[in-house]
N, C-alpha and C positions, 0 to 999 in steps of 0.2 A: 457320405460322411457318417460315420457310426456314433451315436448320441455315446455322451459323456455318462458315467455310470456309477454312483458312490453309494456305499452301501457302509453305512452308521449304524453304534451300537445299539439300538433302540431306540424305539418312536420318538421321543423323550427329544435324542441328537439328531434325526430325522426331522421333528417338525422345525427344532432351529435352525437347523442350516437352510431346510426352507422360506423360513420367517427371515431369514439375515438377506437371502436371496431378493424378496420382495421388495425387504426395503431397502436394499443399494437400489434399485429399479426407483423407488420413490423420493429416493435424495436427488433426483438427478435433476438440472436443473427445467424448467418450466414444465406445463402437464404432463400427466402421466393415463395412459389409459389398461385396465388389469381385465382379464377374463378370471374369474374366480367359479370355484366346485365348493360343491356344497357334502354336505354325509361325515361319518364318523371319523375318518382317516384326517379332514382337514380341520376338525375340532380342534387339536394340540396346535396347527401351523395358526392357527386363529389367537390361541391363547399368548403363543409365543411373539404374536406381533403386536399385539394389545400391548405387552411388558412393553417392546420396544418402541410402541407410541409414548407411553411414557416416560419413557429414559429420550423422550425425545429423537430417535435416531428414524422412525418409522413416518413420516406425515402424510398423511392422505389430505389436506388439505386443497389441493391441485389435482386428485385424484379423480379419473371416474372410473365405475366399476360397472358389469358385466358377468351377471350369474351364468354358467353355462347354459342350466335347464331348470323346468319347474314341473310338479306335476299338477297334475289336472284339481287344483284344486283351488278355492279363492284365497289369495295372501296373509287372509288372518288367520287360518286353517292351523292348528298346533302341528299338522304334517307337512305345511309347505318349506319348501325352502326358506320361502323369503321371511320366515321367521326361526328359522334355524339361524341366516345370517345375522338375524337381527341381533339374539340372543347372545351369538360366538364371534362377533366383529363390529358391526354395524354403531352397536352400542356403547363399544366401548373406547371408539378411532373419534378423529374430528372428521367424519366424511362427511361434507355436505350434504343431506338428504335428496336436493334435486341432482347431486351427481352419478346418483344408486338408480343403474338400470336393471331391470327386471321384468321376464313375461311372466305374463299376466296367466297365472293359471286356467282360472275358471273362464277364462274370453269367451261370450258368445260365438263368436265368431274368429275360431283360431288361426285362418289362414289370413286376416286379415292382421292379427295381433302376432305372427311371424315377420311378417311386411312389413311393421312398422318396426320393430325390433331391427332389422336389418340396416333399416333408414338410420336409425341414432347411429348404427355402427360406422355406415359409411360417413356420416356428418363428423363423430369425432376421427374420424385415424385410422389406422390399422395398430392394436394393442401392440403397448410394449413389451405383455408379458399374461403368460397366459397358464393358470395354474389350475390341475390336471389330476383325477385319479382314474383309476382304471376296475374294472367289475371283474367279477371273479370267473365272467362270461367273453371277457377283454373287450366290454364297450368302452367309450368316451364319452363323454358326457353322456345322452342317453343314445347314442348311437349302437344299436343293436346289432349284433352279427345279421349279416342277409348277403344277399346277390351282388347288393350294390347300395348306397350308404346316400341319406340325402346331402347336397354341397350345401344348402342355404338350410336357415333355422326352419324347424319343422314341427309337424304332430305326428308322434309317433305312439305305437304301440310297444308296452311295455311285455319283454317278455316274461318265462315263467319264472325261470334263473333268478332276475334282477327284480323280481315280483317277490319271492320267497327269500331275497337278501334284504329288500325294502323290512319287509313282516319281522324278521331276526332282528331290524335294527329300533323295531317300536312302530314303525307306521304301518296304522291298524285305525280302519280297513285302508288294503294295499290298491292305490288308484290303479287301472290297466290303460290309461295315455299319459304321456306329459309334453311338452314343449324343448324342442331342444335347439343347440346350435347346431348348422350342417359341419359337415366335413372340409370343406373350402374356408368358411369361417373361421373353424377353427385353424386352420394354418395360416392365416393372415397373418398371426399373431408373431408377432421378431423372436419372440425367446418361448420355450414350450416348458415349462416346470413340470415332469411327473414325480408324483409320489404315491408309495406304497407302502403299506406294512400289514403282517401276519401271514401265518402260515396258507392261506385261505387262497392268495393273490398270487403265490408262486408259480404257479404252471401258466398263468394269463399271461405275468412280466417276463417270464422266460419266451411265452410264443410269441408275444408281440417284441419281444426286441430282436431272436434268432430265427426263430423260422422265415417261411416264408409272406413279404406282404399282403393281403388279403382282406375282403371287406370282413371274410368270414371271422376275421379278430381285426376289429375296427382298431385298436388302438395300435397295431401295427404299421399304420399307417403315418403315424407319429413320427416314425423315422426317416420318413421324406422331409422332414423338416431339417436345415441347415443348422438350427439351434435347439437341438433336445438336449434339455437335462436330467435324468433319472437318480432320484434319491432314494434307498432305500434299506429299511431294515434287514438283518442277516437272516428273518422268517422267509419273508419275499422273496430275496436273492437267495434263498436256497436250491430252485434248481437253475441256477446260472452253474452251479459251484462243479 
């Protein structure tokens, strides 16, 4: 089945339609379980659902949430994600705190704090919805182009590509591991949301949704999915066209 594909004026009607996306997913009735991305592309879909926690249409209430990855750093770290989310979502929804799952960057012990992350996943569900961006390298979460892609949450090496997109984005010094969800993981998930925007990402969103599938663009793999949906700016979708 070929993922569903819209490509919106600017980031702007990109991260809404995203953010409208989420929270039909959160109206619905009893819990809700989210894989959520972290980085600049989801800033605006953050902002946009913030608005609509307040207009009341968005509740995370019944929510739990599920960062994709983290990197190698401890959570209070101005580079980790988990205070990016903090910043761009976290702070600003009614999410219950103990409902905010998160690896643990700096884990002594990372295959041990892989492991347990799995454990929450299987205990609550398989997510209802699982929200996505893609590198300009076409990874997934930190799923790096290679031979072969790990299925369960892992320690991975950060390549150079997605090292020198880190450093452009502000994080500085750029960590070389971070923690990620496997490729299995990720398709668990019943609805796959990707999003994309700028010129930067076009040639990734074009291989990973025509060409051929491959670990070599992890996120091409996303189209085994029953329910992928691709949002995206006219930058992005510029070599669809």
């Amino acid at each position: 089945m070929s993922p569903a594909v819209e490509v919106l004026p600017g980031i702007g009607a990109v991260a809404r339609r995203a953010a409208e996306r989420i929270a039909r997913v959160l109206r619905r009735p009893g819990p809700t379980v989210l894989f959520l991305a972290a980085g600049k592309t989801m800033a605006p879909v953050y902002r946009e659902l913030a608005l609509l926690r307040l207009a009341r249409r968005a509740p995370f209430r019944r929510a739990d949430t599920f960062n994709l990855d983290e990197l190698r750093v401890p959570p209070g770290d101005p580079r980790s994600f988990r205070m990016f989310m903090e910043r761009s979502l976290f702070s600003r929804v009614n999410l219950p705190p103990e409902r905010i799952h998160f690896l643990r960057g700096d884990a002594a012990d990372p295959e041990r704090e892989c492991r347990r992350f799995e454990r929450e996943l299987v205990r609550l569900g398989p997510p209802d919805l699982a929200l996505v961006g893609i590198g300009e390298n076409g990874h997934v979460a930190y799923l790096e182009p290679a031979r072969s892609l790990p299925p369960r949450t892992s320690l991975v090496t950060l390549s150079a590509a997605t090292r020198r997109a880190l450093a452009a984005s502000g994080v500085k010094p750029v960590p070389r591991e971070a923690l990620t969800m496997g490729i299995e993981t990720l398709l668990r998930a019943r609805e796959i949301l990707l999003v994309a925007a700028g010129k930067e990402k076009a040639p990734a969103v074009a291989a990973a949704l025509f060409d051929r599938v491959t670990s070599r663009c992890p996120a091409s793999l996303l189209t085994l999915h029953p329910r992928l949906t691709v949002v995206l700016d006219p930058k992005a979708a510029s070599h669809l066209l």
